[in-house]
C-alpha positions as CSV (number, residue, x, y, z in Angstrom):
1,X,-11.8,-2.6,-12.4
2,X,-11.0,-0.5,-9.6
3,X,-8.3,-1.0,-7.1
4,X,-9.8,-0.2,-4.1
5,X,-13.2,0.9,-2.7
6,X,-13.3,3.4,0.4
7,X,-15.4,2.7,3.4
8,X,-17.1,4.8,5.5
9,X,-15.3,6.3,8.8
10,X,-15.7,8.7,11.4
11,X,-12.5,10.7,11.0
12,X,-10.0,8.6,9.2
13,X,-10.3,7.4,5.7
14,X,-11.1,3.5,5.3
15,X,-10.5,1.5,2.4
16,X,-11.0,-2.1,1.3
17,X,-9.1,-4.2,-1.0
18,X,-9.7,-7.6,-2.5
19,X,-7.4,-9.9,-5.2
20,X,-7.2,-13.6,-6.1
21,X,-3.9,-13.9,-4.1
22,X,-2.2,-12.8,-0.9
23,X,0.2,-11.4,-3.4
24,X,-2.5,-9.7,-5.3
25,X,-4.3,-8.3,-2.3
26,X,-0.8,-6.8,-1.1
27,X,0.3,-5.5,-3.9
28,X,-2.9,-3.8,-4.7
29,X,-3.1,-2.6,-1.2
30,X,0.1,-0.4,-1.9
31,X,-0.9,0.7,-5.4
32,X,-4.0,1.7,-3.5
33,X,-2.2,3.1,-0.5
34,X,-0.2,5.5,-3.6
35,X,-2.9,6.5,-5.3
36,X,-5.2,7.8,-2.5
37,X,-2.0,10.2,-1.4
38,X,-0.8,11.2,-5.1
39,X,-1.8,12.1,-8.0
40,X,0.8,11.4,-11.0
41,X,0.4,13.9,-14.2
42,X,4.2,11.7,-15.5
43,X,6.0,8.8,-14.4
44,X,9.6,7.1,-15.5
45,X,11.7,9.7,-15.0
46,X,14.5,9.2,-11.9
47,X,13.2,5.6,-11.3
48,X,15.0,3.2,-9.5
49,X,14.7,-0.5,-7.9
50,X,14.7,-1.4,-4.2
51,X,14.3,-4.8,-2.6
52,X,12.0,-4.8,0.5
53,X,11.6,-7.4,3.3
54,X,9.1,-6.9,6.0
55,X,7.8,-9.2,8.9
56,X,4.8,-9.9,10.8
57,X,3.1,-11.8,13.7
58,X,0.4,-12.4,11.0
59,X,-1.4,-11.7,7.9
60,X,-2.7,-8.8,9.2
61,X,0.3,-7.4,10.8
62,X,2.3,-8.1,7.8
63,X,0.2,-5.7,5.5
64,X,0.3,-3.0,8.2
65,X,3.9,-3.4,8.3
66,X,4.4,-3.3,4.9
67,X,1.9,-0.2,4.2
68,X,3.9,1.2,6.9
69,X,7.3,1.1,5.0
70,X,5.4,1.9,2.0
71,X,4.1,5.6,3.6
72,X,7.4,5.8,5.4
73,X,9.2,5.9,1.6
74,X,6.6,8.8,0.7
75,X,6.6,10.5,3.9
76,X,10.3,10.5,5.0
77,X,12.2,10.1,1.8
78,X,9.7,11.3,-0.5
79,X,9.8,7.8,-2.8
80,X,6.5,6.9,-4.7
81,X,6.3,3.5,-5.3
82,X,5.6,3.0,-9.2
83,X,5.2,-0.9,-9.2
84,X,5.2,-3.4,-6.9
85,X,6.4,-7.1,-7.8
86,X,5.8,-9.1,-4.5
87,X,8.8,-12.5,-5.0
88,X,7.7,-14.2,-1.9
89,X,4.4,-13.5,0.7
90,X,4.2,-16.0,3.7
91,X,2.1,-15.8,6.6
92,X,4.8,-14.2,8.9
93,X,7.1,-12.7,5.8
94,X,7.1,-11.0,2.5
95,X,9.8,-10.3,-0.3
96,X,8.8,-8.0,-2.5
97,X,10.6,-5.4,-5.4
98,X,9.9,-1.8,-5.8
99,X,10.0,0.7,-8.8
100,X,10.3,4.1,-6.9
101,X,10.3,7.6,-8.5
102,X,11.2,10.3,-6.9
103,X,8.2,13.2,-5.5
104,X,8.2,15.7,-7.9
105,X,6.0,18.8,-7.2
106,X,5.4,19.9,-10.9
107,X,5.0,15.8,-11.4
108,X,2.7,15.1,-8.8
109,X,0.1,16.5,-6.8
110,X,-0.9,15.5,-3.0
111,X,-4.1,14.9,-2.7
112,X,-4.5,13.1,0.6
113,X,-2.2,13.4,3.4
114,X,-1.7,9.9,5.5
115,X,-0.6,9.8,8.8
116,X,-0.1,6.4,9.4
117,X,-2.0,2.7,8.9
118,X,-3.6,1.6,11.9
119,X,-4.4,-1.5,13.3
120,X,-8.0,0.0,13.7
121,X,-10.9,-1.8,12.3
122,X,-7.9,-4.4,10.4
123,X,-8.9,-7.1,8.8
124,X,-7.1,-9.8,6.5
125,X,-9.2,-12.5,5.8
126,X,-10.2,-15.3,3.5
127,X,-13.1,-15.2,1.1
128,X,-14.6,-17.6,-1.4
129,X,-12.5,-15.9,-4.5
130,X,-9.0,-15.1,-2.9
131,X,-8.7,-12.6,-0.4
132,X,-10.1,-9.2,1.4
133,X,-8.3,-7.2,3.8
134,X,-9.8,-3.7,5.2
135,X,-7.9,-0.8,6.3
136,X,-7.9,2.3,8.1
137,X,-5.3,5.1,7.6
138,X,-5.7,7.8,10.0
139,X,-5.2,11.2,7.9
């Protein structure tokens, strides 16, 4: 089963992602989020472990945030996230456990450049098997 499914947008690149949890819908959001930017041809080697907290007024602004610091690890320390374990996802705050490998160029291709998750278009909602969230990255 796929990840994620891309939407139609004028300009940016859209993409929708559903799980049976909040955890699950976050933490496939960022495996999502990685593999839409990077391609991996190996993995394992260099990885290490970092805990992450974020906050948000919301559901919604809590996965922006998080995406955020997830594309700020790529973009400005150039850190792909290799799993995700989410320890704790509230409402307003999440907990969650990285595997990060360092960006490789004879590792790993680009193949999308993100500029940023907006709050464009953002939705985090209910449904009748878990949860759905869309998002739109601007590229």
């Amino acid at each position: 089963m796929a990840l994620y499914k891309l939407i139609d947008h004028t300009a940016d690149l859209g993409m929708e992602v559903t799980g049976r949890t909040k955890r699950e819908l976050f933490t496939k959001a960022v495996l999502s989020l990685m593999d839409i930017v990077v391609e991996r041809k190996e993995t394992g080697a260099g990885v290490k472990e970092k805990a992450l907290t974020v906050e948000g007024s919301d559901s919604a602004d809590l996965l922006i945030n998080f995406l955020r610091e997830i594309l700020y690890l790529f973009n400005g320390e150039a850190l792909i996230i290799g799993t995700c374990k989410i320890t704790k996802c509230g409402n307003k705050k999440l907990d969650a456990r990285l595997l990060l490998e360092p960006y490789n160029k004879k590792k790993h291709v680009i193949k999308t450049e993100i500029k940023a998750v907006t709050y464009h278009g953002l939705s985090v909602e209910r449904i009748k098997n878990g949860w759905r969230a869309r998002i739109i990255f601007d590229v």
